[in-house]
N, C-alpha and C positions, 0 to 999 in steps of 0.2 A: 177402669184404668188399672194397669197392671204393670209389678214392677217386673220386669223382664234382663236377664244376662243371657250375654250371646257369649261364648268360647271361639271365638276365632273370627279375625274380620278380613276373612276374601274377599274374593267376589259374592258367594252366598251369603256370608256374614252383612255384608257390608249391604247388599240390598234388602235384606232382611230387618236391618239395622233401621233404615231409611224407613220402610212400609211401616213396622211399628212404631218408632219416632212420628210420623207422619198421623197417623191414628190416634196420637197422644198418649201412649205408653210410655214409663220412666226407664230409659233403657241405658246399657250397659256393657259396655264390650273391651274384651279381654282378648287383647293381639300381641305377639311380641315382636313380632316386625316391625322396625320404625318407620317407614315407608308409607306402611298401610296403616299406622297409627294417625302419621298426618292426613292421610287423605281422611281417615273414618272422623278428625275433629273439624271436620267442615259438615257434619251432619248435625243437628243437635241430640246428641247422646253425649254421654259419659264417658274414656276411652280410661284403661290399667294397661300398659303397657307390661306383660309378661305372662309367665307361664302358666297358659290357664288347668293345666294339670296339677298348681301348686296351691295350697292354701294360703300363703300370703297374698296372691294375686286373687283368688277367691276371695278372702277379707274385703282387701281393698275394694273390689266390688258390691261390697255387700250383699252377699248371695243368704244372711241370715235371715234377711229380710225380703229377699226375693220369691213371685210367684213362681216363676219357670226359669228353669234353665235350658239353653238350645247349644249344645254342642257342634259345632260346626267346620273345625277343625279339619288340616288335611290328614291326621292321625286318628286314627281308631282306639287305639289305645289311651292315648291323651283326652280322648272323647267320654274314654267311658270312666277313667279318673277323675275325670272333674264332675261326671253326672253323680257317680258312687259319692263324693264328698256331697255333692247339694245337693243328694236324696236324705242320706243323713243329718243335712241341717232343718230338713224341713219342706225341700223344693220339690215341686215338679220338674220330669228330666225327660230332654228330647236329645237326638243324638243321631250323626249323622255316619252312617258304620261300610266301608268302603267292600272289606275281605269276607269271601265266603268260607271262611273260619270261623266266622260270628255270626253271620244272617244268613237266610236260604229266599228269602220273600221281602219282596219290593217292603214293607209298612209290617214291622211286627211288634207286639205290646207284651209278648213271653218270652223271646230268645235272652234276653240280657237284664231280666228283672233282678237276677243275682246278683249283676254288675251295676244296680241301681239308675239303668236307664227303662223309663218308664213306654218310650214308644222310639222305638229303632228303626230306620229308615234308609236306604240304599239310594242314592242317585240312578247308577247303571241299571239294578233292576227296575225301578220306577220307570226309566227310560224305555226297558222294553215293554213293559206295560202298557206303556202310552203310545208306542208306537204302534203296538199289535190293537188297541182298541181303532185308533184311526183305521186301521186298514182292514181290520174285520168287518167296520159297523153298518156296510163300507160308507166314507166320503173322501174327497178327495184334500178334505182341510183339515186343519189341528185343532180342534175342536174340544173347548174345554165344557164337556157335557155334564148336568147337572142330574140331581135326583128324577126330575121331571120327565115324562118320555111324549109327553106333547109339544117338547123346546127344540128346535135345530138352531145350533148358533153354530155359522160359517162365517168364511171370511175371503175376502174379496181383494182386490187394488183397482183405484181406476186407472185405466187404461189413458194412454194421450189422445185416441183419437173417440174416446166416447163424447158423447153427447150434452154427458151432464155437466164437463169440465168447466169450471164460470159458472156455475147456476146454484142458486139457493138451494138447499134441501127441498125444502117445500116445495120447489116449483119444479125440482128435477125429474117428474112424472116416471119417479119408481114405483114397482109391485105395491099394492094399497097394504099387502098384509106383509109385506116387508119392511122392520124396523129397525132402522140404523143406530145403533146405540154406542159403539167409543171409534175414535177414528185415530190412525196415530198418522202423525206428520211429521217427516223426520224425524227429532229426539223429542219431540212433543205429544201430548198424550191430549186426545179432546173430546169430550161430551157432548156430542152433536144438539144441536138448536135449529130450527126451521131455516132460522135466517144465517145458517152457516154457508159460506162457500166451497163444493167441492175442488179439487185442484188434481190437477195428475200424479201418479203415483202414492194417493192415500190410501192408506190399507183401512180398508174396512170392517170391523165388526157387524155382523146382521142378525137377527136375529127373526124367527118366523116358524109357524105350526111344522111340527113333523108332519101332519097330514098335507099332502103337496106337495113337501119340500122340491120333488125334483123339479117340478113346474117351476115352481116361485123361483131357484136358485138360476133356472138356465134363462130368466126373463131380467133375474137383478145381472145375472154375466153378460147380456147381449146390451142392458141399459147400462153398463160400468166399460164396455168395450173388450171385457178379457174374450180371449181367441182360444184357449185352453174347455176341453170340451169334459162335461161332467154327466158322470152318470151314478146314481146313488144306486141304480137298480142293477149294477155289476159288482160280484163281490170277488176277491181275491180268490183266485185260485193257482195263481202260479207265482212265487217271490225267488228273486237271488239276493243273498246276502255275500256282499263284499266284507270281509273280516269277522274272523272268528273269535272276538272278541268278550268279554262278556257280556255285553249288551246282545250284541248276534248271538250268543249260545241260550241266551234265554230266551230272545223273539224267536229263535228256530224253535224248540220247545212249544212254546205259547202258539205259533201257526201251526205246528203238524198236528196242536192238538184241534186247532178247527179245520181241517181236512184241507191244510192249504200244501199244496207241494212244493218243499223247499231246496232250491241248491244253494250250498254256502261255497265260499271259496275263501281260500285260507292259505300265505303267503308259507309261513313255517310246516314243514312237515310233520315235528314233534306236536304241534300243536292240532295240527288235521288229524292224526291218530287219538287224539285226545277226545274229541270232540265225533270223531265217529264212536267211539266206544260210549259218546252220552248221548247219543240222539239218532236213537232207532228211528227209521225211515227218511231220516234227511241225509242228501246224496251233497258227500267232501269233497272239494276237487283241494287238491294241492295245487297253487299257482299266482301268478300275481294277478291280483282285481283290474290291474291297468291294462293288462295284454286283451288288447281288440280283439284279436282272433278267437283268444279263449273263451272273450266273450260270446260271439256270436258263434263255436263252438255249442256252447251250452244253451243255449236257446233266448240267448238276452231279448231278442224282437218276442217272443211270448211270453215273456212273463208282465206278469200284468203289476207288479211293483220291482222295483228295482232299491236295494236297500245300504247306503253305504256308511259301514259299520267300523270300520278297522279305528288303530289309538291315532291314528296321526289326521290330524283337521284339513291340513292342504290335500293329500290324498282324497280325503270324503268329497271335500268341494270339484277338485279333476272329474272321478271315476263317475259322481254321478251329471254332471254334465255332460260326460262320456257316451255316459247310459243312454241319456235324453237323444242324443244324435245320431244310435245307434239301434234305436225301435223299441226303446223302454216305455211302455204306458205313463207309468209315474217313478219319481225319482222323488229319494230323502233321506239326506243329510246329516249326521249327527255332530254337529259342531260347536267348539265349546265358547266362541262368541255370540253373544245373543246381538252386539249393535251389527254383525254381518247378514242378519235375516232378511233383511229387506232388499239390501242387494242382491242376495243369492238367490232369492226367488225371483224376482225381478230378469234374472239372467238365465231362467228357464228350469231352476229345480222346482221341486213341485213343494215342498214342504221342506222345513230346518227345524231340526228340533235340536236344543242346547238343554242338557242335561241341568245346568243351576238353572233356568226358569222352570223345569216339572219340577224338582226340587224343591224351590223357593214356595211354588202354589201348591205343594205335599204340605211343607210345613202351616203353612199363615190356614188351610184349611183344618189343620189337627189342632194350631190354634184356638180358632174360633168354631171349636165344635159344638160347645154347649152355648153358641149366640146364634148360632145361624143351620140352618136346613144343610147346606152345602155351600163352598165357596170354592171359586179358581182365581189364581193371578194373572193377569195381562203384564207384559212389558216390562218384565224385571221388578215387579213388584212395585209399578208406577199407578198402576188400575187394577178393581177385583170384580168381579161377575159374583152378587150373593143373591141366594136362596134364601129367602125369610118367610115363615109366616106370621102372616100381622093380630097380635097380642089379643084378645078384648078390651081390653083396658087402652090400647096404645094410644098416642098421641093425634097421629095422623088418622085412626081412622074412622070410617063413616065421613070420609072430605074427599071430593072430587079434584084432583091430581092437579088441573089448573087454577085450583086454590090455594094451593100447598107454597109459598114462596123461595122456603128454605130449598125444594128442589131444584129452582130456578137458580137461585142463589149459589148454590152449594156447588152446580153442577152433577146434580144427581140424576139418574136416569130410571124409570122403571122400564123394562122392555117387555115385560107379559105377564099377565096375572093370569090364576087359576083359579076358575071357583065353580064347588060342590065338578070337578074333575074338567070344569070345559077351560077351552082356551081363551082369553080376551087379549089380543093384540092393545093395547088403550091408548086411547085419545085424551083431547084435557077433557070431556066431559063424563071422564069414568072416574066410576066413586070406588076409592077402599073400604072395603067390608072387614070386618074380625072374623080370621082365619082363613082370610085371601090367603095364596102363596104367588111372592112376587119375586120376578128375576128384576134384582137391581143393577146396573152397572156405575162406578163409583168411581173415580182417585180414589187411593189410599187414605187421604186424609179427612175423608168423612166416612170411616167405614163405621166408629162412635156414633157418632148424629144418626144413621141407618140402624144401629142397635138399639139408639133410646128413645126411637118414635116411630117405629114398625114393630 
């Protein structure tokens, strides 16, 4: 358990707040908005109403005694004043750094050591990171991939008119090596059980060998009802990117550099000259992302991603809908609400990615870097996907999984072990070994219990 201050309670802060509160962390946050004071006292944390740039609001907090600090603030500056003060008392400092006046790279641990922040990290860059690895690797989902390169974890929804809608897990005669591991329902987040009921419109977590994948994925899409056709064995080779944003100017960057051919289009013309002077081989159009013509101009029916990038939300959600109707292979969205994901897919984009969920699963995994192998966040930091290998000593192991009650209890999931490099999909009569590596799937609030008996 760790005492933990957060610098700002947004939306980052604020779920950020929840996931560790939730893990049983003593947690701490420092907002001056009163607004988001009241919301953040319905969480159980601590709330300092004020400056978290200022050491009276740091006192109050008690950052002398705190393990970490996470800067989180919509300021850069205030971010990195308040990390500078609680490196000096003794903290560890995380810090969220907006301007490429300060970072150049998604995750760095040297740009701002001066400024006493210990590990600096960018949303927007992160973002394009995350978007370029989905569409290199290639698959067609957001896929929060692990150290492991024997894991594919996709993700699915069922469909209304599939098969399995009404039927127990267990009896829904899905792919044998296909493991369903969290399911969210509407604002609900659930650790699937045998005897659970699927229902339409649940999105699915799955999890299953890389060896296969495309087999296994186009058998759980035919048994889930989706109509959207996948192919892992086609990789990108043509992207437009609607807005020259900085997200867009670093996934343009990050695809030409895997031989992907990019057109960006970009509404301001100051901003088109900009952006051709940093991105030798990527072809600028000046013009607006909305104009159809232009689109299919430029070759929208061939590119095989369609990418919409620009600062405004309702735009992203139009143009790549636009795309979709227009002969774009795939279409994705950078939007900064995560509860619109499920309807925006649902209404034919292919992917949404919101910049505070890769964020939020940036941090909780830099977090827990020295408890776990690797970790991602689901759902706003509602559920994590952890990478553990299991201890010699630990609790659980040398017990066969349908032993284990706290799992059942807990809601804890394991979706695949590794051992001496082979894959085991497990059943309840597969035993934990010391020095398995196990993909867990968790709520937040046993990611403890998962640490002190793995």
């Amino acid at each position: 358990m760790k005492n933990v201050v957060i610098a700002g309670g947004g939306d980052v802060g604020f779920s950020l707040a929840r996931a560790l509160s939730e893990e049983g962390h003593n947690v701490t946050v420092i907002e001056r908005d009163e607004e988001k004071t009241r919301k953040l006292e319905g969480l159980d944390v601590m709330v300092v109403q004020g400056n978290a740039a200022s050491q009276s609001a740091l006192n109050k907090a008690y950052v002398n005694s705190a393990d970490v600090l996470i800067a989180v603030t919509a300021s850069d500056e205030v971010n990195m004043v308040a990390c500078s003060i609680a490196k000096n008392r003794g903290c560890h400092t995380m810090a969220r750094i907006n301007s490429d006046d300060y970072i150049e790279a998604p995750v760095s641990n040297k740009d701002l050591l001066d400024c006493g922040v210990e590990l600096a990290f960018c949303p927007e860059l992160i973002s394009a990171t995350h978007i370029s690895n989905v569409l290199t690797l290639p698959v067609l989902f957001d896929s929060p991939l692990l150290m492991m390169d024997q894991v594919r974890i996709v993700e699915e929804r069922v469909s209304r008119r599939s098969r399995v809608v009404g039927k127990e897990i267990a009896k829904a005669s899905l792919p044998r090596d296909v493991n369903l591991v969290t399911i969210f329902r509407n604002e609900e987040v659930l650790i699937p059980r045998g005897s659970l009921k699927l229902e339409h419109n649940d999105r699915i977590i799955a999890l299953m060998p890389e060896k296969g994948a495309p087999t296994l994925i186009k058998k759980l899409s035919r048994a889930l009802g989706t109509s959207r056709k996948v192919r892992l064995d086609k990789r990108v080779k043509k992207a437009m990117i609607a807005g020259g944003s900085r997200v867009g100017l670093h996934l343009a960057k990050l695809l030409n550099d895997n031989d992907v051919a990019v057109i960006m289009i970009e509404e301001d013309l100051e901003r088109c000259r900009l952006l051709s002077d940093k991105l030798e081989g990527v072809l600028v159009v000046n013009g607006s992302p909305s104009d159809r013509e232009l689109l299919r101009e430029e070759g929208l029916s061939e590119t095989d991603a369609f990418l919409a990038l620009t600062e405004r939300e309702e735009v992203n959600i139009l143009i790549s809908l636009l795309a979709k109707q227009h002969g774009a292979k795939r279409s994705i969205a950078l939007i900064d609400k995560p509860s619109l994901k499920s309807t925006l897919e649902e209404m034919g984009i292919d992917l949404v990615i919101t910049p505070r969920n890769v964020t939020l699963s940036t941090i909780m995994k830099y977090f827990h870097l020295d408890d776990f192998q690797s970790m991602a966040t689901l759902s706003q930091g509602e559920a994590q996907v952890i990478e553990v290998k299991v201890r010699e000593k630990a609790k659980l192991a040398n017990r066969r999984i349908d032993s284990i009650m706290g799992l059942r209890m807990k809601g804890v999931l394991i979706g695949a072990v590794v051992r001496n490099d082979n894959l085991i999909i497990p059943r309840g009569d597969t035993y934990i070994h010391p020095n398995d590596r196990l993909v867990i799937f968790t709520k937040s609030r046993n990611v403890r219990w998962v640490k002190d008996n793995f």
